[in-house]
N, C-alpha and C positions, 0 to 999 in steps of 0.2 A: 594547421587546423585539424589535422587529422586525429593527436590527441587529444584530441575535443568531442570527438566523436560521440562515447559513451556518455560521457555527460550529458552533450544538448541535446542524445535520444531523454534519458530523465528529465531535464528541465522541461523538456517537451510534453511528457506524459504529464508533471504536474501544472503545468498552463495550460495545458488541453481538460483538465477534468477543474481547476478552479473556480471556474465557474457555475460548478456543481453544488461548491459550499457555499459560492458567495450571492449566487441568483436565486438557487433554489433552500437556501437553510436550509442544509443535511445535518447540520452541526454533528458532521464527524471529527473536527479538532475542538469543538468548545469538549466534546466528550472525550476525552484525551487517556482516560482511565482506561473506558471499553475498546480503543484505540490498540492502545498496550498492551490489551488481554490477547487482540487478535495478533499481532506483529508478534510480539518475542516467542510464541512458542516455533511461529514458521520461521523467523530469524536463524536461532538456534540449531532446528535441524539442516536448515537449508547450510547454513555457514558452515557446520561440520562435517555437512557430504562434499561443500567445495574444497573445502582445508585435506579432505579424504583424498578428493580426485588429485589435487593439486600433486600432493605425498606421494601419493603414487604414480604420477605422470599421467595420469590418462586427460589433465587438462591444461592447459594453459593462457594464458593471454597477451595478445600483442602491444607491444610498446608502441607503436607508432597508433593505434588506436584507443590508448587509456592516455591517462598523464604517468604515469609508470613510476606513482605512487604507491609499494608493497606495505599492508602490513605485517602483522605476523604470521608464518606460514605460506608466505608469499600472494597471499590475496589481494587483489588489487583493491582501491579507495572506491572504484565504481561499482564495483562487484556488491561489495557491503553495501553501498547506497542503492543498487537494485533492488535487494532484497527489504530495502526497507521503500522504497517508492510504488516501487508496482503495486504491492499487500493496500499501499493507501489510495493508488488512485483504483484498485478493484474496490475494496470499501464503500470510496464515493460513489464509484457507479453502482452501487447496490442498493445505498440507501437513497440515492437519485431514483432511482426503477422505483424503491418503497414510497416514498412522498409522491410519484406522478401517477402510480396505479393505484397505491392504495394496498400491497400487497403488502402483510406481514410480515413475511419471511420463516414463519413460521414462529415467531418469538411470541410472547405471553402477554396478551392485549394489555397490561402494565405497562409495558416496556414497547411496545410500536407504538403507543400514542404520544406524543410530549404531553407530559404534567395533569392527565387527568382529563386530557379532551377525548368527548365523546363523538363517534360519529351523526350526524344527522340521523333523524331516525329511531332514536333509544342506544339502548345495548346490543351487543353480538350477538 
């Protein structure tokens, strides 16, 4: 069970925030474009500071807590799925906070509305 570990921490994080997209419509995967835009740039540098530390020994990871699946450069299978889980379950809860407050985010009242809805009220 134990290399199981880092997995069912992620499986975890993404059952804990699913209910983000499917209760409250965040449609952060119907939006899968802007998705992408946020993921690979952090991917990228994240993946090559690990592949740095790896090289150089300053990291490592235990076998008896991954499935001690390496890819190239010796990064483990979970590792790379980290970096891609958490980026999405922060997302959710971001645009969870914007749908319940109402808060922007700072984006261009284009783009925090779906499709042209106006708030009650008039305009901004």
């Amino acid at each position: 069970m134990g290399q199981l570990t880092y997995g069912a921490l992620l499986v975890g994080c993404l059952v804990v925030t699913a209910p983000l997209e499917l209760f409250l419509r965040v449609r952060v995967y119907a939006r899968w474009r802007r998705l992408l835009l946020a993921l690979v740039p952090e991917l990228v540098v994240f993946l090559a500071w690990v592949l740095y530390a790896i090289a150089e020994g300053h990291w490592d990871y235990s076998a008896t807590r991954t499935i001690d699946v390496r890819l190239p450069g010796g990064i483990p299978v979970e590792e790379v799925l980290f970096f891609v889980v958490v980026p999405i379950c922060a997302v959710l809860a971001l645009e969870a906070v914007r749908k319940v407050t109402g808060w922007d985010a700072g984006y261009p009242a284009e783009e925090a509305e779906p499709s042209g809805a106006r708030p009650a009220g008039g305009s901004r």
